[in-house]
ZAFITI-806088 format. One line per field, with one value per residue (C-alpha): residue number from 0; x, y, z. Coordinates in Angstrom, 3 decimals, always signed. Layout:
<nodes>
n	(NUM|...) $
px	(X|...) $
py	(Y|...) $
pz	(Z|...) $
</nodes>
This chain:
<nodes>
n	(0|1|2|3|4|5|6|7|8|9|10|11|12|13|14|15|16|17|18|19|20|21|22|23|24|25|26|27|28|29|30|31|32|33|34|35|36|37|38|39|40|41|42|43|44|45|46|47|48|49|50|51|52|53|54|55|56|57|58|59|60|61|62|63|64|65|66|67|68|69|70|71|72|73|74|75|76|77|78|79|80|81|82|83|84|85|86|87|88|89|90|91|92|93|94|95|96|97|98|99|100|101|102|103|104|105|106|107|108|109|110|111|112|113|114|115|116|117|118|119|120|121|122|123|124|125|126|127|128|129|130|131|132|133|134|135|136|137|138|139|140|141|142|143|144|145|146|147|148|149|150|151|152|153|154|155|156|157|158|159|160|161|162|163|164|165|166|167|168|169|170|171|172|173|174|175|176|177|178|179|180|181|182|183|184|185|186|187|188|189|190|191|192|193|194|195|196|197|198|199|200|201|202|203|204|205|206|207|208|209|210|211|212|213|214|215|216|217|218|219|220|221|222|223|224|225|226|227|228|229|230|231|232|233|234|235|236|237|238|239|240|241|242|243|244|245|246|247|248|249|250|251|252|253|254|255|256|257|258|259|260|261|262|263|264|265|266|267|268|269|270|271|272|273|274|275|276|277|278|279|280|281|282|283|284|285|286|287|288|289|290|291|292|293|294|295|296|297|298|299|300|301|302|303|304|305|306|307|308|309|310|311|312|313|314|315|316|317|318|319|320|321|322|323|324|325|326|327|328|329|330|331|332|333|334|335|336|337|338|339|340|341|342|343|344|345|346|347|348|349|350|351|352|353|354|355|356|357|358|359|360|361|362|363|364|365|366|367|368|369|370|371|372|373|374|375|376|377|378|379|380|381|382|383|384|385|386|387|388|389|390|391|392|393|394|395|396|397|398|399|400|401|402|403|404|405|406|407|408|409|410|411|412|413|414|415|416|417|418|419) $
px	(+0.000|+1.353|+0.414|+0.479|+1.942|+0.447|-2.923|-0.667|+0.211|-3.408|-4.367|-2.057|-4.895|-7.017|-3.657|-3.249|-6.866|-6.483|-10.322|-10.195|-6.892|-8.901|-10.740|-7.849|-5.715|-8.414|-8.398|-4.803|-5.193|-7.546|-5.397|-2.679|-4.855|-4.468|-7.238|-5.645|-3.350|-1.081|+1.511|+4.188|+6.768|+9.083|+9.540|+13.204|+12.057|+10.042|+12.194|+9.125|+6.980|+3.723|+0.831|+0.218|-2.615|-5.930|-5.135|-4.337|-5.669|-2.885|-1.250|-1.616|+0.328|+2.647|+5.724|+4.458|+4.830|+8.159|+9.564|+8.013|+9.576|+12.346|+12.534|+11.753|+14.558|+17.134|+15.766|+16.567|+12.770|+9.363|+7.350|+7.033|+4.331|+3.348|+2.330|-1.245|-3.589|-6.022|-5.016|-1.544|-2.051|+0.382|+2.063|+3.659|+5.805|+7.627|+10.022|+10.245|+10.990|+10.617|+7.400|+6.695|+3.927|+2.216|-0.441|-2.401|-4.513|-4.105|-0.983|+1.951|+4.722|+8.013|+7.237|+3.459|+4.802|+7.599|+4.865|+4.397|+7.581|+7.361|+4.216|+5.389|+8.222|+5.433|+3.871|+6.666|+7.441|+3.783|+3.288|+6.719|+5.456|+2.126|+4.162|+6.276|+3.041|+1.761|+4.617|+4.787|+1.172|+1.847|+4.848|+2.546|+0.172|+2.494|+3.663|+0.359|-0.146|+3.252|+1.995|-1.297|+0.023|+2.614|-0.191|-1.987|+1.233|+1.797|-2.015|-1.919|+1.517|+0.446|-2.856|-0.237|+1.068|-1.250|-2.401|+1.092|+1.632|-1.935|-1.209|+2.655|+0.004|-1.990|+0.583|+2.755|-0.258|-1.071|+2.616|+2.881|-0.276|+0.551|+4.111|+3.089|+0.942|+3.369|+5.918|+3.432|+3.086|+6.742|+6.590|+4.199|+5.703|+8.799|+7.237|+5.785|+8.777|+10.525|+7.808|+9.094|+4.852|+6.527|+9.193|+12.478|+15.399|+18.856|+20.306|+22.039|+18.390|+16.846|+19.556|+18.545|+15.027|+16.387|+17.894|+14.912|+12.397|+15.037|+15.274|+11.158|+10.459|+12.741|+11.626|+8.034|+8.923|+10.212|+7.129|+5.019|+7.277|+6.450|+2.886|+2.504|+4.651|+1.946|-0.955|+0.493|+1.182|-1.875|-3.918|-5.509|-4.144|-6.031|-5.116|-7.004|-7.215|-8.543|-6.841|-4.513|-1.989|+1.248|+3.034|+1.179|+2.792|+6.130|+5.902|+4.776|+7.701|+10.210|+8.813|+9.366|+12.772|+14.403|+15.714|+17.568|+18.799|+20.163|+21.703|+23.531|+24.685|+22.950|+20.726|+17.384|+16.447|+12.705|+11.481|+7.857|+6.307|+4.886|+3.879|+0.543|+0.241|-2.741|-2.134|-4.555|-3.677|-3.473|-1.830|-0.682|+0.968|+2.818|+4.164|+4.997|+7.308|+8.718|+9.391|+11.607|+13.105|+14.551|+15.134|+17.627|+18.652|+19.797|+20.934|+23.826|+24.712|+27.543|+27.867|+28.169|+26.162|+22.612|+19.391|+16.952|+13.489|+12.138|+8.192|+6.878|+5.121|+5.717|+4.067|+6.430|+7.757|+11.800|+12.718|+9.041|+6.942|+4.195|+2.651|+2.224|-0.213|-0.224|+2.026|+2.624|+6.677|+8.695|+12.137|+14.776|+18.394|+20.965|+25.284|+25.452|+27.561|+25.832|+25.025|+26.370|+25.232|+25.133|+23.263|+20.684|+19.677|+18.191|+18.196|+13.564|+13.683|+12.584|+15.268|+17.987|+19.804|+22.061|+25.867|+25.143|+28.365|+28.102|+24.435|+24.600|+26.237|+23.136|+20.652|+17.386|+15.299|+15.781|+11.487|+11.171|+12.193|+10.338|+7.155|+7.417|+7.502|+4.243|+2.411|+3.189|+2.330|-0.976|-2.038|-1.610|+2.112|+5.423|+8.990|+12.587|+16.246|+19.350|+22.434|+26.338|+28.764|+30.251|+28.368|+24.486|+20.999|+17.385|+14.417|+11.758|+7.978|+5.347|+1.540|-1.272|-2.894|-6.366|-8.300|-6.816|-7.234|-6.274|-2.557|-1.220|+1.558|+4.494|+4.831|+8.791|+8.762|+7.077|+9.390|+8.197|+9.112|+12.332|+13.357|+12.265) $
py	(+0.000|+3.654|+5.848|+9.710|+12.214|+15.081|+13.043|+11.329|+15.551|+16.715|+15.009|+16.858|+19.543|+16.717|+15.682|+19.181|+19.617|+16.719|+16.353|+15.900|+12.951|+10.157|+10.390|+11.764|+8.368|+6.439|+8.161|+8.129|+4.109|+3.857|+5.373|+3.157|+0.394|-1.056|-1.834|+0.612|+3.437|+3.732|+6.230|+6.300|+8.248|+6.978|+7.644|+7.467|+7.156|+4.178|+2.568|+1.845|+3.310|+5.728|+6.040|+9.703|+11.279|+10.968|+8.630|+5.051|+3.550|+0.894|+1.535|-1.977|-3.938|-0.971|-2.808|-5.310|-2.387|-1.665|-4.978|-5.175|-1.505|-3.532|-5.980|-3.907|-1.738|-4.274|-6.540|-3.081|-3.258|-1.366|-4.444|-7.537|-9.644|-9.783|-12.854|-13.041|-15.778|-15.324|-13.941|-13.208|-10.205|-8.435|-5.236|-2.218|-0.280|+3.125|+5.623|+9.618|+12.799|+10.898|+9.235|+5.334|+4.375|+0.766|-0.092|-3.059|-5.232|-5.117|-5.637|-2.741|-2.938|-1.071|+0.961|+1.829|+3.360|+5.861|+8.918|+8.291|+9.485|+13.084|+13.451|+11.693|+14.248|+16.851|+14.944|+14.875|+18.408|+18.987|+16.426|+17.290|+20.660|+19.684|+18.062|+20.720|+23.108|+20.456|+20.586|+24.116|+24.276|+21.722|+24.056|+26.953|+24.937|+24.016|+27.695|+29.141|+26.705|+27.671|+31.449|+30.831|+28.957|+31.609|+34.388|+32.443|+32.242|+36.065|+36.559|+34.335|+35.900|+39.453|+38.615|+36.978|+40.298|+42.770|+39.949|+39.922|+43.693|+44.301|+42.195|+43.800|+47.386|+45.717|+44.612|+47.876|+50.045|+48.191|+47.460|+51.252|+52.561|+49.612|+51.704|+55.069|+54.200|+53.219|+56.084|+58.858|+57.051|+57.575|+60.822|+62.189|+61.058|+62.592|+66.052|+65.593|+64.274|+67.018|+69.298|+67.651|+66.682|+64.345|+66.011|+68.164|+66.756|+66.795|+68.214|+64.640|+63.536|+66.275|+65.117|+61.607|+62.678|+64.891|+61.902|+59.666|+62.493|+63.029|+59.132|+58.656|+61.261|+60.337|+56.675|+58.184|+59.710|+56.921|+54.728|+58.131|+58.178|+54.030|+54.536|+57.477|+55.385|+52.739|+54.377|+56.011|+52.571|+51.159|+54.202|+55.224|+58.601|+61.186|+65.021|+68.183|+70.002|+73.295|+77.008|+77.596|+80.542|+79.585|+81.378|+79.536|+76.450|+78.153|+79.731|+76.347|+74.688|+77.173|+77.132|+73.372|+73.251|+76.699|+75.705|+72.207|+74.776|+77.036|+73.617|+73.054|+76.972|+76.929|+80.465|+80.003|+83.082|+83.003|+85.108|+83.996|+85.619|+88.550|+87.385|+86.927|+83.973|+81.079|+77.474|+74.692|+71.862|+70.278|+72.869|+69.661|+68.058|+71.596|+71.662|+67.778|+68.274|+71.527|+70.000|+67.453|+70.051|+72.055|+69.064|+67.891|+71.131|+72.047|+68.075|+68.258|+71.705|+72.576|+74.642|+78.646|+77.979|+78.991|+78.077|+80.346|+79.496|+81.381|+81.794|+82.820|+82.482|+80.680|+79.819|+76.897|+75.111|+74.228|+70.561|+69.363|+67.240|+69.964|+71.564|+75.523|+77.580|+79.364|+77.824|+78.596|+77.326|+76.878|+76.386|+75.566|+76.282|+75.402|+75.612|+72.300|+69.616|+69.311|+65.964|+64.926|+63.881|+60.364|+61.084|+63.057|+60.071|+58.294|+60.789|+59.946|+56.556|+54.566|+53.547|+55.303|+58.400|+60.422|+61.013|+57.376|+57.180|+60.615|+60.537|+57.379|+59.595|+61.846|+59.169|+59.055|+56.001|+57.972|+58.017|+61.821|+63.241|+59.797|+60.724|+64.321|+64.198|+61.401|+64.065|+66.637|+64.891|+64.014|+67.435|+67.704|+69.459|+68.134|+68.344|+69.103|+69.277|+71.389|+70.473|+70.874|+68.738|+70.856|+74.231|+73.111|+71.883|+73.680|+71.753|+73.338|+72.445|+73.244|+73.747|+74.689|+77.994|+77.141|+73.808|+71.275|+67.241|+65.284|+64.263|+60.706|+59.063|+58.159|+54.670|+54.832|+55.535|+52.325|+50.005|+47.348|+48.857|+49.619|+46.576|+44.620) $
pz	(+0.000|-0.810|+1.287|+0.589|+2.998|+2.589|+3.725|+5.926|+7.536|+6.946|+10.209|+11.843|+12.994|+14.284|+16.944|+17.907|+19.917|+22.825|+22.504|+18.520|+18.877|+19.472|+16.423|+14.305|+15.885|+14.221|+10.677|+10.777|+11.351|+8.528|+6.116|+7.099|+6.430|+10.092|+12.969|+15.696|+15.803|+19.787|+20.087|+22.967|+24.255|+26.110|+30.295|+31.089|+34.375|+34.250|+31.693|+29.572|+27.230|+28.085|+26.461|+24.767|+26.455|+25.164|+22.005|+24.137|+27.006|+26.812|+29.691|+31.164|+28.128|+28.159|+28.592|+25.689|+23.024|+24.501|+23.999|+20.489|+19.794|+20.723|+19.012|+15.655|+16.328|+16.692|+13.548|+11.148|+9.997|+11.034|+11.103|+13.655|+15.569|+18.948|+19.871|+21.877|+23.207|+20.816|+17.745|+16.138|+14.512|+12.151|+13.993|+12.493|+14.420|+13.522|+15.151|+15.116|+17.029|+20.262|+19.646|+19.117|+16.726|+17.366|+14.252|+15.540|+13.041|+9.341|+7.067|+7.415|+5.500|+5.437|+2.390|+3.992|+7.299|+5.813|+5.357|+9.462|+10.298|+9.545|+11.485|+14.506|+14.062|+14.385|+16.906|+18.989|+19.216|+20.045|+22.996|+24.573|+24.276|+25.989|+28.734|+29.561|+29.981|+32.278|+34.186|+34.623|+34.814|+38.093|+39.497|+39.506|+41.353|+43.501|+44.065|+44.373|+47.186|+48.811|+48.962|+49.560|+52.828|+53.150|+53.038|+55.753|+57.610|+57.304|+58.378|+61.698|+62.565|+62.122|+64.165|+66.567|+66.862|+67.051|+70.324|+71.384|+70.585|+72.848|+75.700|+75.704|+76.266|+78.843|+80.768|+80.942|+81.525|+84.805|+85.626|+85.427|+87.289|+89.869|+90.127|+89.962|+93.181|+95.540|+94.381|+94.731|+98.377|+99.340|+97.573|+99.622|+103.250|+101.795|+101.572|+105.072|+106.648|+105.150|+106.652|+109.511|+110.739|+112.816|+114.380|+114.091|+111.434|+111.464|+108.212|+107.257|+107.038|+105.096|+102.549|+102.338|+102.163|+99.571|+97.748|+97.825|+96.225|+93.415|+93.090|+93.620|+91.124|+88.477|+88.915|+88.252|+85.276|+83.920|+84.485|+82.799|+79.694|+79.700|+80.331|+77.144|+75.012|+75.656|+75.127|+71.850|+70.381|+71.410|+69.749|+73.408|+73.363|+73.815|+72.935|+72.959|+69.932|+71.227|+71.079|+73.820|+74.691|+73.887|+76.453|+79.079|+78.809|+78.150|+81.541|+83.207|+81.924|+82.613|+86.305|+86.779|+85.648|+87.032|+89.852|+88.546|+85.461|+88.671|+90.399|+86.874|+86.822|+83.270|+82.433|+80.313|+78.604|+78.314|+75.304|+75.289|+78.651|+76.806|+73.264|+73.057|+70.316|+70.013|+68.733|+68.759|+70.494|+73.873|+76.290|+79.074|+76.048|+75.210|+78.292|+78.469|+75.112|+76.697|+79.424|+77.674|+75.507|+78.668|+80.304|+77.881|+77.401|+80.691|+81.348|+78.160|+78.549|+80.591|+83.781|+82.450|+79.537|+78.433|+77.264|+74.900|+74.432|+71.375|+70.457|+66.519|+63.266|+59.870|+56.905|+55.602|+58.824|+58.084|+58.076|+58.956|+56.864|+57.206|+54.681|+54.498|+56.610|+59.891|+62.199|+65.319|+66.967|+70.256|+69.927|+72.753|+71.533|+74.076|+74.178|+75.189|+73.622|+70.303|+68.109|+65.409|+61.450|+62.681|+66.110|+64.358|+62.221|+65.321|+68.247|+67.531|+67.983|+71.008|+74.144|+71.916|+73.220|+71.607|+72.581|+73.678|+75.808|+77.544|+77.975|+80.083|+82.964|+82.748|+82.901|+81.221|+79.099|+75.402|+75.304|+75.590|+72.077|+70.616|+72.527|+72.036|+68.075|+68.325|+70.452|+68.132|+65.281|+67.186|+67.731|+63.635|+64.239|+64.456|+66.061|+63.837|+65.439|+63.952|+65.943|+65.922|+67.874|+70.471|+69.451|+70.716|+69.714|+68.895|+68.965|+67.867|+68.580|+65.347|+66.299|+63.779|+64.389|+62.530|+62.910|+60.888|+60.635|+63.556|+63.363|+63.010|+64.687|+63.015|+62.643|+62.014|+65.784|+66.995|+69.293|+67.487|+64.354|+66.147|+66.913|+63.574) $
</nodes>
């Protein structure tokens, strides 16, 4: 039989649609003048021969074709028989681009099965093609299962968190209000023993009474700068966002801190008393953050120096991510020992001072400046530093002067984001 190939490569659209195969296998057999029409490929895995998809469903007798591909091979021809219980059958066999055709039934000669090679050719190019989609097609399976458990992974360990980051709240808001009770205890017998309610004191024990309030109060304002850092993580702070005299708080803060700047031999130059200037915003936080400012202020600056606190007006706040408008500022410059480029870049964060190995002399848990600029930013302002090693720093408080948004915290700032 002579069989043409270009009829023989016409069926080539028929193998190319998995669904159409089966029925293009069988035309295919037709014209070859045989019962049925297998293809192969071989699995260098198994060692054996596996059925094509969707054109064979002789997977069972498998390893029959294989030894009959076999034995065709080594005889030199493209025709054998396979020898069954029933019937013994002529079989044709032929070889291409990877793929192993077994014609069942019929008479196949040499000649007849030459057009079949340069479709199996075809063939083979298309299945291996098929196969390597499937395997892709199974790797991105596989990987969208990875990051779908991955996702789930991230979702339960951020919950795990925000739990973790809750109960971490929880338990240093009570720790602190169960401190801050007993200390404003001793505080208070401290005042009244130094009263001397109970009787006259020798000087020696004014000055250990002296020592524990200094001790008792600077524990407490540890446990306070604990207790706001707390609340500001946990979103429970509260600040007022209501117009307020700026000299006010000024004057408040200068009063609590005169006589430790006198102690220290350091002068602060108050130049807000008589400027009469509104900002809105939360006057006990005001004096809170210039509090801190002085306090620092007057704790790295040397004995002889001085301290300037400095009250005005902008319209484009310098080296603040604020936008323009009526701003009201309080700056505290100082001649104390300065920061440098380096120290700048962190003197915000969380349990982080700067001049880390002179600071440790002066004490202090490096929350102030770190709660300061999230209270600022809270009341819809912010806080910027311009220092010099060895020539001084000026922070410098920004407040709105008209209603504006409430203020967010910055997130940079967290301890938790500190720490990751």
């Amino acid at each position: 039989m002579n069989i043409d190939s270009g009829r023989v490569l016409a069926l080539l659209d028929g193998f190319a649609d998995p669904a159409r195969r089966r029925g293009a296998a069988d035309a295919l057999a037709a014209l070859l003048g045989c019962d049925q029409l297998m293809l192969f490929m071989p699995d260098p895995d198994l060692g054996n021969l596996v059925p094509v998809p969707g054109i064979s469903d002789a997977s069972e007798s498998s390893g029959k074709w294989s030894a009959f591909a076999e034995q065709c091979l080594q005889s030199g021809t493209l025709t054998g028989r396979v020898e069954q219980a029933t019937d013994t059958p002529a079989r044709g066999c032929a070889v291409a681009g990877g793929v192993v055709a077994i014609m069942a039934g019929g008479s196949c000669s040499d000649t007849d099965l030459q057009p079949l090679r340069p479709l199996l050719v075809m063939l083979g190019a298309l299945f291996r093609a098929e196969l390597r989609l499937e395997d892709l097609e199974d790797r991105l399976n596989r990987i969208s299962g990875e990051l779908a458990y991955r996702a789930e992974e991230a979702e339960r360990a951020k919950a795990d968190a925000v739990s973790a980051n809750r109960s971490k709240a929880d338990f240093l808001a009570n720790m602190s209000h169960e401190l801050r009770t007993p200390l404003n205890a001793i505080l208070g017998y401290t005042e009244l023993l130094s009263m001397e309610v109970g009787g006259a004191l020798a000087q020696e024990q004014h000055s250990h009474l002296d020592r524990i309030r200094t001790s008792s109060r600077q524990l407490l304002m540890v446990i306070n700068d604990v207790l706001d850092l707390t609340k500001i993580e946990s979103g429970e702070m509260v600040v007022q966002r209501i117009p307020e005299r700026i000299g006010t708080a000024v004057d408040d803060a200068v009063g609590i801190l005169d006589i430790e700047a006198e102690q220290q031999d350091v002068a602060i130059e108050n130049m807000c008393t008589d400027i009469d200037m509104m900002y809105i915003g939360d006057e006990d936080r005001v004096r809170q953050i210039i509090t801190n400012f002085l306090s620092n202020a007057i704790k790295f600056t040397s004995a002889g120096g001085r301290v300037w606190i400095r009250c005005g007006t902008a319209d484009a706040p310098a080296d603040a991510v604020l936008k323009g408008g009526a701003w009201a500022f309080i700056t505290v410059e100082d001649t104390g020992i300065g920061m440098t480029e380096e120290e700048l870049t962190r003197v915000f964060n969380p349990f982080v001072q700067a001049e880390m190995g002179r600071s440790r002399s002066h004490g202090g848990t490096g929350l102030g400046l770190t709660i300061s600029r999230q209270l600022a930013r809270l009341m819809g302002g912010d806080v910027t530093v311009r220092s010099e090693a060895g020539i001084g720093s000026r922070f410098t408080l920004w407040l709105p002067q008209t209603a504006t948004n409430p203020g967010t915290i910055d997130t940079r700032l967290l301890v938790r984001s500190a720490q990751s």
